[in-house]
Every structure is written in C-alpha cells, then in structure tokens.
Backbone bond lengths (Angstrom), bond angles and torsions (degrees), N, CA, C in turn:
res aa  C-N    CA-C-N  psi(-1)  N-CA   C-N-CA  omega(-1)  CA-C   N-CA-C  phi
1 X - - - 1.452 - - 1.523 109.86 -
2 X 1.403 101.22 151.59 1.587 96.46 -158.63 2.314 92.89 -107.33
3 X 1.254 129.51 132.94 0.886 128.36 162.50 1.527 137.29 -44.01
4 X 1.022 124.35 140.37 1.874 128.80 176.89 1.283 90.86 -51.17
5 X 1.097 136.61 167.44 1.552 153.45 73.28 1.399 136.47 -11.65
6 X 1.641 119.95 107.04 1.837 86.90 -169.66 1.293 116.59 -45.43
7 X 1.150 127.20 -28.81 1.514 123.82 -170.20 1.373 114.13 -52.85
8 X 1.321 112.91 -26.32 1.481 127.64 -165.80 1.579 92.86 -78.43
9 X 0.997 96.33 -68.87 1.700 135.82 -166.12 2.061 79.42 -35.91
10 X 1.232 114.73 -71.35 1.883 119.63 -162.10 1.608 99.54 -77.54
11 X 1.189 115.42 -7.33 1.857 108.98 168.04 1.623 102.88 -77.86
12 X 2.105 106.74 -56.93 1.338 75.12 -173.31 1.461 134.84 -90.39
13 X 1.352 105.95 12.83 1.483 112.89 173.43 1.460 111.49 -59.00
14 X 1.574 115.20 -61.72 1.108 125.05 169.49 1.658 119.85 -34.24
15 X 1.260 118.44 -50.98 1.743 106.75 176.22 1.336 105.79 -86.83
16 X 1.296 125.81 -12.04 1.669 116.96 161.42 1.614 100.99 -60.10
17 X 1.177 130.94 -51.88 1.653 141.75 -172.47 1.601 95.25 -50.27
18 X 1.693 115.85 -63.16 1.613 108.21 -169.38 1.648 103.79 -87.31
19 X 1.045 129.62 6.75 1.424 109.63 152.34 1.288 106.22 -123.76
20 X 1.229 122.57 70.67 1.904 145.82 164.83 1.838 90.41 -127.92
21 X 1.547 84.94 -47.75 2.432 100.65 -162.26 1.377 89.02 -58.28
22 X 1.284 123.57 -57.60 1.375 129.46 -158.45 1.535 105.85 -74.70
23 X 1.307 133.65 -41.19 1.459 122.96 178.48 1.638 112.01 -76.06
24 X 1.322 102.05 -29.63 1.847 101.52 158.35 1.033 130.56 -70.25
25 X 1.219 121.00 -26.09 1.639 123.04 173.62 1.761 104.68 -93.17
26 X 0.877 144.37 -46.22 1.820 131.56 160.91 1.317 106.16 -54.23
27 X 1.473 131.00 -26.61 1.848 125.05 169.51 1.586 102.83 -73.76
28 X 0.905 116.22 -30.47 1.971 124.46 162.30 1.140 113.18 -46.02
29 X 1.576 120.56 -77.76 1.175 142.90 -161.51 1.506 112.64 -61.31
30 X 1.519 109.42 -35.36 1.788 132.02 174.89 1.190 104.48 -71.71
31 X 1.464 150.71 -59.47 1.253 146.51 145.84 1.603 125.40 -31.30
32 X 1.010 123.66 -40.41 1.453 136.58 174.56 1.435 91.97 -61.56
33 X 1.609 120.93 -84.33 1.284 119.17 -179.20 1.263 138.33 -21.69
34 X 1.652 90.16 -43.42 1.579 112.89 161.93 0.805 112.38 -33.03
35 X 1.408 106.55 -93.54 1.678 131.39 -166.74 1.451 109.47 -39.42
36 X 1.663 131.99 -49.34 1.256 120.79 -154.42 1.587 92.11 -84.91
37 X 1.071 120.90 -33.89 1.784 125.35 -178.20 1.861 108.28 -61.13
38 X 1.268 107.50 -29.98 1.738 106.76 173.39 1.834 94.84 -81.77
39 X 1.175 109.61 -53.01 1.491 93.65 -174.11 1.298 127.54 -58.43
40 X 1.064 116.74 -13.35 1.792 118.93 -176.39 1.716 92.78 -85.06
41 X 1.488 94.76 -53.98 1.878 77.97 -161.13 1.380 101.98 -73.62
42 X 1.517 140.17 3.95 1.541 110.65 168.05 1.473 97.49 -103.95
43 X 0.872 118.67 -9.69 2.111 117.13 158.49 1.503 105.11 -66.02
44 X 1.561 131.07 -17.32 1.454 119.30 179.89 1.559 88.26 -99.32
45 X 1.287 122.44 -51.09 1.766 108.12 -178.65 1.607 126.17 -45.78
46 X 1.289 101.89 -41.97 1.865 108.58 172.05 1.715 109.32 -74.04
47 X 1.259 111.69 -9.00 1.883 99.70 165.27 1.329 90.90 -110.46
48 X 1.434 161.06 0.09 1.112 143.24 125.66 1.183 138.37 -41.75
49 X 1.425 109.16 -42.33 1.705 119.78 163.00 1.414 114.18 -72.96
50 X 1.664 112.22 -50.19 1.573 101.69 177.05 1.622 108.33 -56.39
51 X 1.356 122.65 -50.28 1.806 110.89 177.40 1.780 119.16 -42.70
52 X 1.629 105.83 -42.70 1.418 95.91 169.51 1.453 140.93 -79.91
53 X 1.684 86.34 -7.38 2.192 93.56 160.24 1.117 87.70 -76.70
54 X 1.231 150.07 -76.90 1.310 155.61 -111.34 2.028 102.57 -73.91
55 X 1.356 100.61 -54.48 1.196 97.75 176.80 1.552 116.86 -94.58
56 X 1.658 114.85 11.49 1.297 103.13 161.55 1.741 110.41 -89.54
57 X 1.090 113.00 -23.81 0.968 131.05 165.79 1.402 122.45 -31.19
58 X 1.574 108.69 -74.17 1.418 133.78 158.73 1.172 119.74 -38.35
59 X 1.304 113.81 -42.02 1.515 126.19 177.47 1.786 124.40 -73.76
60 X 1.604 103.38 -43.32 1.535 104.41 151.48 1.660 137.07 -40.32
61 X 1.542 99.61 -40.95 1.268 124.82 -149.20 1.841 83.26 -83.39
C-alpha cells in the first residue's frame, strides 16, 4: 500500500470537518423542526380542550 501525502492527508480531513458541520447543522434544523411542530399541535390540543370545557360548560348551565 502506497502512503497519503500530507496534502492528501489535510484535503481529506477538511471534507471530513464540512461533512461533520453539515450533518450537525441538518441534526439542528431536524430537532428545531421538531420542537416547533410538537408545540403548535399541543397549543391546538389545549384550545381544543379549553373549547370542550367551555361548551360543556354552556351545556350544564
């Protein structure tokens, strides 16, 4: 087997480095997404539940 070159050796470090940046930053962006996509729909479930006190409410009364 024939040896790298440092040159070789600091090229492919370098795109090992931007595809580490790049699979960490879309694992960012996937979590983020996350998060704001769980928060909306249990922000639509708690005005779903408050509407069904509200009009069971109404409905007791």
């Amino acid at each position: 087997m024939t040896e790298a070159s440092p040159e070789d050796k600091l090229a492919y470090l370098k795109a090992q480095k931007q595809r580490n940046l790049f699979i960490g930053l879309a694992l960012a962006a996937f979590v983020i997404i996350v998060f704001f996509v769980s928060m909306s729909r249990m922000a639509q479930g708690l005005k779903h539940d408050n509407a069904d006190i509200a009009a069971s409410a109404s409905a007791e009364s």
